[in-house]
C-alpha positions in Angstrom: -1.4 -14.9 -38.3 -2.4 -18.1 -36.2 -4.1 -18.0 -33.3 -1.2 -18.9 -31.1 0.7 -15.9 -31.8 -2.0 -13.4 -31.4 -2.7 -11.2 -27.8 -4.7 -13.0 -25.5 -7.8 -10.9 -25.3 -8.7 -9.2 -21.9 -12.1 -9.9 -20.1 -11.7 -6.2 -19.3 -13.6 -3.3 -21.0 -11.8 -1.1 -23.1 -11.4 2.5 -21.7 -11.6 5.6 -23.3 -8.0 7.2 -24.8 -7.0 10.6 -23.3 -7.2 12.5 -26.6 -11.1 11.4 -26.1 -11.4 13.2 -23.0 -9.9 15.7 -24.1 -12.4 16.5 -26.5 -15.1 16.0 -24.4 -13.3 18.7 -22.5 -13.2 21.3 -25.3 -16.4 21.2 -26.1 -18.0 21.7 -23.0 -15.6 24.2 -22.3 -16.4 26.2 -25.8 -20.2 26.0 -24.5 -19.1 27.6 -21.2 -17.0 30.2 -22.7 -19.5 31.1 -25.2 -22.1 31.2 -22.3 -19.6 33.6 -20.3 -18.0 35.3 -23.6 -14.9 34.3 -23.5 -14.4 31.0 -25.2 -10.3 31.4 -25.0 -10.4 30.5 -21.1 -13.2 28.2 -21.7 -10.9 26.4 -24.4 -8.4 26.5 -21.7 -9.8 25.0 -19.2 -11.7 22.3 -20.9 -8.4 20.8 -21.9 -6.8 20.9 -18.6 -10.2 19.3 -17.2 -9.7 16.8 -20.1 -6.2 16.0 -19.3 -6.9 15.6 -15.7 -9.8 13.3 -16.2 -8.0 11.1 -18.5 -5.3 10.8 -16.4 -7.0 9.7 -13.6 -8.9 7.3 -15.8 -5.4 6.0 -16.7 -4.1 5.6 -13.5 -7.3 4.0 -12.1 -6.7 1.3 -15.3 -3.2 0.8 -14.3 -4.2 -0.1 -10.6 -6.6 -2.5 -11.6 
């Protein structure tokens, strides 16, 4: 492939996916649920505190 018909790169940094944060979510929501014995809820939420951070990460990138 030439250089012509590559992307143009971006001088902005690269963010972090959704499925990342969503990991970082479960994790620290295992430790918590292990912590308060019941890692089910803690699963739970860490994913929906994963999703929402992502999102918002998303959005932020989008309005930049």
């Amino acid at each position: 492939m030439s250089n012509e018909q590559k992307e143009p790169e971006s001088n902005k940094p690269q963010t972090q996916s959704m499925g990342y944060w969503m990991a970082i979510g479960v994790a620290i929501g295992v430790a918590l649920g292990a912590a308060f014995d019941n890692v089910g809820a803690g699963i739970a939420i860490g994913i929906a505190v994963g999703t929402a951070i992502g999102a918002a990460q998303k959005q932020r990138d989008k309005n930049e």
